[in-house]
Each structure stands twice: as C-alpha cells, then as structure tokens.
C-alpha positions in Angstrom: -36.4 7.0 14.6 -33.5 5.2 16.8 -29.7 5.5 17.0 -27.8 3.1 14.4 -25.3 0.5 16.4 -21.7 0.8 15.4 -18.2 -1.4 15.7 -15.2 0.0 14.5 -12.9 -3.1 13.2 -10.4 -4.2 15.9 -7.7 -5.2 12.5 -8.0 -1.9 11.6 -5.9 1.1 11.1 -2.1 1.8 10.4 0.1 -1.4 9.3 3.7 -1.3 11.6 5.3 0.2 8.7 2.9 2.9 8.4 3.1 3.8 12.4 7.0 3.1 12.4 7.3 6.2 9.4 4.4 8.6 10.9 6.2 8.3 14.5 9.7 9.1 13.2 8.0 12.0 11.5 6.6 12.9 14.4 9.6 13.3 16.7 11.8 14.8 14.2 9.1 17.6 14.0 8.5 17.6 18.1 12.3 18.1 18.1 12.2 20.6 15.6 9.7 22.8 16.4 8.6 25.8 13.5 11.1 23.6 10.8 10.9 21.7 7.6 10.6 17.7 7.1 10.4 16.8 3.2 8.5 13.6 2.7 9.4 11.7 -0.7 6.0 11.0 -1.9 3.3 10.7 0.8 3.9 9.6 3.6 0.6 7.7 3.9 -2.2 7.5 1.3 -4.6 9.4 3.2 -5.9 12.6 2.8 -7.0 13.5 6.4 -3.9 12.5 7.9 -1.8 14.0 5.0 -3.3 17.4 6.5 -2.7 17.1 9.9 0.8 16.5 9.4 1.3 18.9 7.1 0.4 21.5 9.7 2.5 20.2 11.8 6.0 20.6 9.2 5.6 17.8 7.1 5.9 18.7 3.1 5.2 16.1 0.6 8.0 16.7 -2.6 9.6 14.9 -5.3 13.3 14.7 -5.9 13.0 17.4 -8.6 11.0 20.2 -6.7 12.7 19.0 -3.8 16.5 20.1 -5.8 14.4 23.4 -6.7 13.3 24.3 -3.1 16.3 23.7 -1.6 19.0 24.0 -4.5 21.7 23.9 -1.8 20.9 20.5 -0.6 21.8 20.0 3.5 17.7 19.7 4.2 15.7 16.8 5.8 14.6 14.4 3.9 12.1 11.4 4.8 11.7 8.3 2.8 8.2 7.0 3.3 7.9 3.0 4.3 6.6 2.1 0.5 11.2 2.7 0.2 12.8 4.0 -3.0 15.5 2.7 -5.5 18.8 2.9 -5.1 19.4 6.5 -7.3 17.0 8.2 -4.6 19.9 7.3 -1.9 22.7 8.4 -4.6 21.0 11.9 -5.5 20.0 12.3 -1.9 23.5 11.9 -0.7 25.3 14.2 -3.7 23.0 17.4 -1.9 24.2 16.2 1.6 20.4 15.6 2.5 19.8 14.3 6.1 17.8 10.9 5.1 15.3 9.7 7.7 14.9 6.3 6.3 11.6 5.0 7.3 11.4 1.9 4.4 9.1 -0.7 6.1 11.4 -3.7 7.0 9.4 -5.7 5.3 9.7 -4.0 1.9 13.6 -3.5 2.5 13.6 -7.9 2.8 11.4 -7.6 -0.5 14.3 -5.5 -2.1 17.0 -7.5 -1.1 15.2 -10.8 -2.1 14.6 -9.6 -5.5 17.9 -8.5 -6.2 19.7 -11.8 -5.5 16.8 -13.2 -7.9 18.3 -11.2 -10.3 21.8 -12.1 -10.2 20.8 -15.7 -10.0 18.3 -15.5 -13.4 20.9 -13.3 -15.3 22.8 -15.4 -16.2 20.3 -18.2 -17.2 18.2 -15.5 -19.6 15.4 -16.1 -16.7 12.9 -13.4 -16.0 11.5 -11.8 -12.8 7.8 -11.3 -12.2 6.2 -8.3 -10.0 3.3 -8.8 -8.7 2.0 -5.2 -8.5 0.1 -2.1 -9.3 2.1 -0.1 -12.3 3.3 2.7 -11.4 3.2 2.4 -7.1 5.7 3.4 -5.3 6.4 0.6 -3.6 6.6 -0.8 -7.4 8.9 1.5 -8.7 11.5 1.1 -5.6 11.4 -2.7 -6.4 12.2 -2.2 -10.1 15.4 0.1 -9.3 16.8 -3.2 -7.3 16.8 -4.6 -11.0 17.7 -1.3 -13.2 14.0 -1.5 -14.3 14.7 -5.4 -15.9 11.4 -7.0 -14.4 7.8 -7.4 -15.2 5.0 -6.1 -13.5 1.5 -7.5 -13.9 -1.6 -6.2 -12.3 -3.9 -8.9 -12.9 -5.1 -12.0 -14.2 -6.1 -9.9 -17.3 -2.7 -8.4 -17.9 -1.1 -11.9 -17.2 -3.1 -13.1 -20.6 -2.2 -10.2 -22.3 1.2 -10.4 -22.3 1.2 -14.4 -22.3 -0.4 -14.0 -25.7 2.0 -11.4 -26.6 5.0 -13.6 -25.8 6.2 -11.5 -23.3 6.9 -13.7 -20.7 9.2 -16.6 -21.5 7.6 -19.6 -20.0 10.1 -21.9 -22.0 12.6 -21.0 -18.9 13.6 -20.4 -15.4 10.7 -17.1 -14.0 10.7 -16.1 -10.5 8.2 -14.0 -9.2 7.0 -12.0 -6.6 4.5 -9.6 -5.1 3.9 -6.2 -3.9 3.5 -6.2 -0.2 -0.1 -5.2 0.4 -1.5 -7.5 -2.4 -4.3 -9.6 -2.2 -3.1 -13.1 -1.4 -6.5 -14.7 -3.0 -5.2 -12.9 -6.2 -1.6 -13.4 -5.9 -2.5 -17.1 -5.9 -4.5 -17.5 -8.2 -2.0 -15.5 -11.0 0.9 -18.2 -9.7 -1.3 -20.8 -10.5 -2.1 -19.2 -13.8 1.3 -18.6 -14.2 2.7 -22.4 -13.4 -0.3 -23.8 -15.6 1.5 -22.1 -18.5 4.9 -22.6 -18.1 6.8 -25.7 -20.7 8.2 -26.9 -17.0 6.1 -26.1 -13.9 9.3 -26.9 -11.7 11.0 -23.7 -13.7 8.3 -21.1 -11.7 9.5 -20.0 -8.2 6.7 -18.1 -6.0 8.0 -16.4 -3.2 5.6 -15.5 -0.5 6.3 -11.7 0.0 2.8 -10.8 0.9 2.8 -9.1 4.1 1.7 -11.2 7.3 -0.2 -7.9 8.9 -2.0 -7.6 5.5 -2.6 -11.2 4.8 -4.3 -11.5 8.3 -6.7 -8.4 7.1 -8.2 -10.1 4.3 -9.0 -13.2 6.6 -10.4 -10.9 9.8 -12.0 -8.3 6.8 -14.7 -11.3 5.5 -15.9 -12.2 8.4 -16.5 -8.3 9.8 -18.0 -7.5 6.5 -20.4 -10.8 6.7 -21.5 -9.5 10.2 -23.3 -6.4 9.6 -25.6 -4.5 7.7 -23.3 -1.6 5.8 -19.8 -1.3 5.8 -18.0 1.8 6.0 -14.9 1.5 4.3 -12.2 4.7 5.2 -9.6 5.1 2.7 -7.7 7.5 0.8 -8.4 8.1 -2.9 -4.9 6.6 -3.6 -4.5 3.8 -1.5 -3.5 0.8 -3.6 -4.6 -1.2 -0.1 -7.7 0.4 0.4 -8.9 -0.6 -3.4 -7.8 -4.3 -2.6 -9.5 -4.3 0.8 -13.0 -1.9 0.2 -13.6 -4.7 -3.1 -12.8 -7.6 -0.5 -15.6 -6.1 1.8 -17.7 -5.6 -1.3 -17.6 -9.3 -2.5 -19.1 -10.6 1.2 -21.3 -7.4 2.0 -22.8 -5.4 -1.0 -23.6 -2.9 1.4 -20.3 -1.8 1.4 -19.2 2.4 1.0 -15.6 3.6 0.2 -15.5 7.1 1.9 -12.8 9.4 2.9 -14.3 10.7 5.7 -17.5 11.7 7.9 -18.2 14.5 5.1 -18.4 11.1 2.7 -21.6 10.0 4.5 -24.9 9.6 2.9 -28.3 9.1 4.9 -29.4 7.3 2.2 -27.2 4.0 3.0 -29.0 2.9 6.5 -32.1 1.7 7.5 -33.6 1.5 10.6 -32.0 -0.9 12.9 -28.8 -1.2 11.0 -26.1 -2.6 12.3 -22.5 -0.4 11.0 -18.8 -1.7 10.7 -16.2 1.1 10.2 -13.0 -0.4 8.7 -10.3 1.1 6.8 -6.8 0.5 4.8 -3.2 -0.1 6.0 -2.9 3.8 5.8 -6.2 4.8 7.3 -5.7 6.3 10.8 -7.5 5.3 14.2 -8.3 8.8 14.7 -10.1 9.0 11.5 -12.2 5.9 11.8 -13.5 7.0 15.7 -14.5 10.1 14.2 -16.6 8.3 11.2 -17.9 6.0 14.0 -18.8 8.7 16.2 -20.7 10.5 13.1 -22.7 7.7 12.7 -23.9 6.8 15.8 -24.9 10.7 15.9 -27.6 9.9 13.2 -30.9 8.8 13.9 -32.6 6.4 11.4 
C-alpha cells in the first residue's frame, strides 16, 4: 500500500465575481455581528460553502418569502453576482430594502449590452439570441433587460429544434449572445450553426460575452485533466459551471468524478500509484478543494 500523489489545480476556485459577492457578505456580517443578511437566490452554487455562511447570518430567500419574513420591508438585502432584472430593484426599493449589490461587473456589461441590442433590433422585427441554460439565474436577469422578448437556447439540439419549428427568423437581422460561464467550444460552434442557416450570414452578430476568467479555465482545465490519472471534480449539485467544466475534464480524462465533497469519495476510483488532480467550478471554494486534497493524500492505495 503507498500514499496517492495529489495537485490541487492552480485555475481553480472562486471566479472575481464570486469572491467580490462572498467578501461583501462577509463584512456586512463582521459589522453586524448576531444580524440578518438575505441573499436573493444563493449566493454561490455550492453546498459546503452555502453552510458556512449560513452560520455566520447569511439566509438564502426569494422576493416572495422574503415580503413574508419581513412584511415591513427596511431589511438587508444582497443580490448575488449571477444580478437580477430590473423588477427585483423596483420591488426591493417599494419595501425600503438596503440592496448590497454584488452583480459581477461582468454580467452588469452583459445587461447593458443586450439592452441596447434590443432597441436597435426592435424596430427592424430582429430577434435576440441567449446563449444559456433555461431557467439560470444569470438567464432570467438577462431576459428582464428585454421584458422577457429573447430566446434562449441550451444547445446545438435545441438550436434544431426550434430552427425546424420556425422559431427563429433567419430571413432577418439576429443578434446573439451568451451566458457568461458558457463553454466557448459550444458557444462557437452554435454561432456557426446559427450563421450556416441564416438567408444572409452578414445579418448574424456574435458578441463575445463569455467571460475571460472562465474562457482561460477551459484552456488550463484540458491540459490538468490530460496530466493525471483521476480527476476530482468539486462542485455543487447546481452549478451550471461545474456541469460545463466536470464534462470538459471528462472528454480528456475518463477518469474523471463530480463530487461535492470529501464524504463524495470512493476507494474504488484509485489505483496504486495514482497520480490525483483536485479541480473545481467558478463557485467551488479553496477551502473546500484543500480539504478534498488533504483526504486523499490520507488514503493509502
């Protein structure tokens, strides 16, 4: 029996947006010690780290339960870096809430973007393309830019679908775009789809909306995969980055585990001599991946 080598991934771990939004959570609840910070939705999809700040204050609500928890209004409320449509801000500011806006920069470029792509399509009949998973929150902030007047396709698959289905009108002007933790290979390859059916190619804008942090991972991500025996990939069960990103380390390493945590492990995965890589999602913390790392090395093969 011998000790397993392990690397933890140096691209790992939180995205800016992700650390921007914890930290501000962080120091309201350091300067508000015993109190009450209400997160719209989570405030990163992971369940380990979900925890830990909720110990510390942090409450994960919607606007509704949110209304029935606090029917007075006046309470702190934190909008997460995925950002929310414009009616969060208008209901938020009718019960005096104290916003702690924490919308990744990046998304809040995305937002603006898209609505002046709207305003120039209008009035053409033109339609606007999302590039995203239905029903993400990042998603559904990006649709309230446009009063819900987009599409949103998932995949090359959905793309067909509604193609065949004459949904999208590829006899004018489309613009389209994509959610910001995206896979870039897949992004590009729906665009291409996308331009190969349109009457006039030159009627298809792309805009590059993919973020940079995220776009480096899946470059860094298939060459750590390539260069050891198993992969252990950390992510929450809802992380729409952790899908992309544990698949991507599939494709180059078949030896590749989504877990959620050290609890996730399985014996069965290693051989003797193996060589480990712990990586994880956008919204999978460092914390989290030393203790995975240190679990392993713990076992003896």
């Amino acid at each position: 029996m011998s000790a397993l080598s392990v690397e933890i991934d140096p691209h790992a771990g939180f995205c800016g947006g992700v650390i921007r939004a914890i930290s501000s959570a962080e120091g309201f609840l350091d300067a508000h010690p015993g109190g009450k910070l209400y997160s719209l939705g989570a405030i990163v999809h992971n369940e380990e780290e979900l925890s830990r700040l909720g110990a510390n204050g942090l409450e994960t609500v919607n606007l509704d339960s949110l209304e029935k928890i606090a029917p007075g209004g006046g309470v702190p409320v934190l909008i997460r870096a995925h950002g929310e449509p414009p009616k969060t801000y208008e209901r938020a500011a009718a019960k005096n809430y104290e916003v702690l806006d924490c919308t990744c920069p990046v998304v809040l470029k995305l937002q603006k973007d898209i609505r002046k792509a709207y305003l120039r399509l209008r009035p053409t009949g033109g339609q606007l393309i999302i590039f995203g998973r239905v029903g993400h929150a990042e998603v559904l902030g990006l649709l309230g830019q446009v009063d819900g007047d987009a599409l949103v396709v998932e995949s090359e698959a959905m793309l067909e679908e509604m193609l065949s289905e004459g949904k999208i009108r590829t006899g004018g002007p489309i613009e389209i775009f994509s959610q910001t933790t995206k896979s870039p290979d897949g992004y590009a390859r729906l665009c291409e789809r996308l331009r190969a059916a349109m009457a006039d190619p030159l009627q298809l804008s792309v805009h590059d909306t993919i973020c940079t942090q995220v776009a480096r991972r899946h470059e860094s991500l298939s060459s750590f995969a390539r260069s050891h025996d198993v992969i252990l990939f950390v992510t929450g069960k809802e992380s729409s980055n952790g899908a992309v990103l544990s698949e991507l380390c599939r494709s180059f390493n078949p030896r590749t585990y989504r877990i959620s945590s050290p609890q996730s492990i399985e014996h069965g995965w290693f051989r003797p001599g193996d060589s480990v890589g712990v990586s994880g999602a956008t919204s999978t913390p460092k914390w989290l991946l030393e203790q995975v790392a240190a679990f392993v090395s713990s076992l003896k093969i």
